[in-house]
C-alpha positions in Angstrom: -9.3 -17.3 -8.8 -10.3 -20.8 -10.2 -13.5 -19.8 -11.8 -14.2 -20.2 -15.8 -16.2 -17.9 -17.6 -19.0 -20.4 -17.8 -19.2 -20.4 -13.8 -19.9 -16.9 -14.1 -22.8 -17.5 -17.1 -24.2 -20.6 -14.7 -24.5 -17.9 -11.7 -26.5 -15.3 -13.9 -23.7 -12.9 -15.1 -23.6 -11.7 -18.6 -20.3 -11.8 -20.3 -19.1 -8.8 -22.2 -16.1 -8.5 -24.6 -15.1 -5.3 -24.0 -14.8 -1.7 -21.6 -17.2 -0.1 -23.5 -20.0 -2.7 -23.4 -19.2 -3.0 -19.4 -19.6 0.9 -19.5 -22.5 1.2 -21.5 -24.8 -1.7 -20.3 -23.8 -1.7 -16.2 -25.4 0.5 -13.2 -22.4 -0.1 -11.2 -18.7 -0.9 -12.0 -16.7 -2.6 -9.5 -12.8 -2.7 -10.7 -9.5 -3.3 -8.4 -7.4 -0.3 -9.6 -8.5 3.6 -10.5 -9.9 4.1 -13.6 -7.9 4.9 -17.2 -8.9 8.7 -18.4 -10.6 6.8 -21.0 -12.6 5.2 -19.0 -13.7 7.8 -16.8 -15.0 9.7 -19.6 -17.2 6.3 -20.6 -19.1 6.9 -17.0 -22.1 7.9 -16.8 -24.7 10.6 -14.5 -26.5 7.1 -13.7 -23.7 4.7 -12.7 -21.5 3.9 -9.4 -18.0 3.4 -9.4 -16.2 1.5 -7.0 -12.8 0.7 -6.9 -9.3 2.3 -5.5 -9.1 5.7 -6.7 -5.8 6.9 -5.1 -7.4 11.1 -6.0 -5.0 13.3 -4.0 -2.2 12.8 -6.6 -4.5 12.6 -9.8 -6.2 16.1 -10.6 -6.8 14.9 -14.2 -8.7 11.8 -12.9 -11.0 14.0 -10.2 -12.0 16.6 -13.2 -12.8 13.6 -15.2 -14.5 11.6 -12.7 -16.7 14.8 -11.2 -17.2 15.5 -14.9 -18.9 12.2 -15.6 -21.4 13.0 -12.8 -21.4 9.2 -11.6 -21.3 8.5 -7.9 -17.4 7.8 -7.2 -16.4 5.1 -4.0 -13.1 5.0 -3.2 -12.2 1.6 -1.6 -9.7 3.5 0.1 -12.8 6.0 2.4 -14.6 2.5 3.4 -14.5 3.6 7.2 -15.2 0.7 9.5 -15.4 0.3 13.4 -12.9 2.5 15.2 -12.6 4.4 12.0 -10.4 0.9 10.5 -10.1 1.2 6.8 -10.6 -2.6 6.2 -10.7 -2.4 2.4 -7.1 0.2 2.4 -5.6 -2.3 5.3 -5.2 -5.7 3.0 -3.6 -3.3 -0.2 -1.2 -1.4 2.6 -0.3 -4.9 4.5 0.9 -6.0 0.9 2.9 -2.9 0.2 5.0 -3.1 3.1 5.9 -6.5 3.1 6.4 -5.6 -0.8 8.6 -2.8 -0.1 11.3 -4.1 2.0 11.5 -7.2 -0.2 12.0 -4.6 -3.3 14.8 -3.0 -1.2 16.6 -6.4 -0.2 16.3 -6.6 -4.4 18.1 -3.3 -5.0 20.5 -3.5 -2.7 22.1 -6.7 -4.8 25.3 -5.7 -6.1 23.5 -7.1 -9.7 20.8 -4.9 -9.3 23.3 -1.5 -8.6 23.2 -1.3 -5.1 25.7 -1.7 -2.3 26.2 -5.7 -2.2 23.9 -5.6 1.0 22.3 -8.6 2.7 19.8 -7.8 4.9 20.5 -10.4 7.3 24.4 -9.7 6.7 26.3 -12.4 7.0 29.3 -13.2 10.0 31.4 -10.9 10.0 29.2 -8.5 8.0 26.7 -6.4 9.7 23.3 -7.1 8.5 21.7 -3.9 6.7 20.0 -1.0 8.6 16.8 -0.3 7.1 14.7 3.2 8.4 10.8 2.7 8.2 9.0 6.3 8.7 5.5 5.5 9.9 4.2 2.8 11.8 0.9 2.5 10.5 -0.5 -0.4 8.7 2.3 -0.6 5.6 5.1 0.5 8.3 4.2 -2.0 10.8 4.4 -4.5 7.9 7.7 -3.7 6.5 8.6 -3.8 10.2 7.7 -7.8 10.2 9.4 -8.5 7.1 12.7 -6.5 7.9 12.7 -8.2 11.1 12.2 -11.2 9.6 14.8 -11.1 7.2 17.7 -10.2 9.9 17.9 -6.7 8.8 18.9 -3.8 11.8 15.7 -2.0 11.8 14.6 1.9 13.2 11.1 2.8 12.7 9.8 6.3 13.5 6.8 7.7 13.9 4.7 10.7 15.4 2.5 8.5 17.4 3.7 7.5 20.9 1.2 4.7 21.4 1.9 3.1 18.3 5.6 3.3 19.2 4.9 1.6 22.3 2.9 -1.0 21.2 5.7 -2.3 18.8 8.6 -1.8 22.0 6.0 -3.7 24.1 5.7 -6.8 21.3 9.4 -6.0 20.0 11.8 -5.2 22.6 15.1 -4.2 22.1 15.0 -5.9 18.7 13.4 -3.2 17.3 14.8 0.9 17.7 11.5 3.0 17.9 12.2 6.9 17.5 9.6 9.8 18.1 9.3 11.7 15.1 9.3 15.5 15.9 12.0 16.7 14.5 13.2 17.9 11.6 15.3 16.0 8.4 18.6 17.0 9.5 18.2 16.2 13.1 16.8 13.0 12.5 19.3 12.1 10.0 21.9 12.7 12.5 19.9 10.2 14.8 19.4 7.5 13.2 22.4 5.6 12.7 23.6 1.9 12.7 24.5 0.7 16.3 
């Protein structure tokens, strides 16, 4: 971010070489991404994490992080007004813009997909890409799709949300209720 160690020293911060040192010498640990097993078992009964921790997936994480007894804070819980998540929201923004560029990547003939462009080209339709969700990380990939030209379908179980992207999208967007099951919706969703 533009800051040298010594800017950290001149504000009152004590530089440390390594993880363990951090672990050992710190009441509370503040990182950007869940901790490594290894680290997790350098917590201690006394110390707060916080940082993304991403649990539902990671039963050897939990064990290790109830084990250590510290006090664990998930970026990810941070509730705020209207039950927002304003720490998740930034991280999930990011991912869906993220993932639809990733997909215009892999869809490259070069890169083993279909020799795809999103926005196709004349003569060429442009590429139909299916978001499921319209939360925070669908309604971004939603921009970027859009934004690239691609044919876009987004579903999702939430009829307000629907219409909020029909009322700011139009017909440039296809906005499908998701109740149904795989092979139904399969059969619905199709380029126009």
């Amino acid at each position: 971010i533009g800051f040298l160690d010594e800017h950290y020293v001149m504000a009152g911060a004590t530089l440390v070489d390594d993880a363990k040192g951090i672990f050992t010498q710190s009441e509370m640990i503040v990182k950007v991404k869940e901790p490594q097993i290894h680290e997790c078992h350098m917590l201690q009964r006394d110390q707060i994490l916080f940082t993304y921790l991403h649990l539902a997936p990671d039963a050897v994480q939990t064990d290790a992080l109830v084990e250590s007894g510290a006090t664990c804070i998930a970026y990810e819980t941070v509730t705020g007004v209207g039950n927002s998540l304003p720490l998740l929201a930034p991280m999930s923004e990011v991912a869906g813009r993220m993932s639809i560029q990733a997909a215009a990547h892999y869809l490259e003939k070069s890169h083993g997909g279909r020799a795809v462009l999103m926005a196709g080209v004349p003569g060429v339709p442009a590429a139909h890409v299916v978001i499921l969700g319209a939360g925070v990380v669908g309604k971004s990939a939603l921009k970027m799709a859009m934004g690239m030209g691609a044919y876009v379908t987004i579903l999702d179980k939430n009829l307000d949300r629907l219409r909020e992207i029909d009322d700011l999208y139009g017909n440039r967007v296809h906005t499908l209720y998701s109740k149904i099951g795989r092979a139904s919706c399969r059969e619905r969703v199709s380029s126009p």
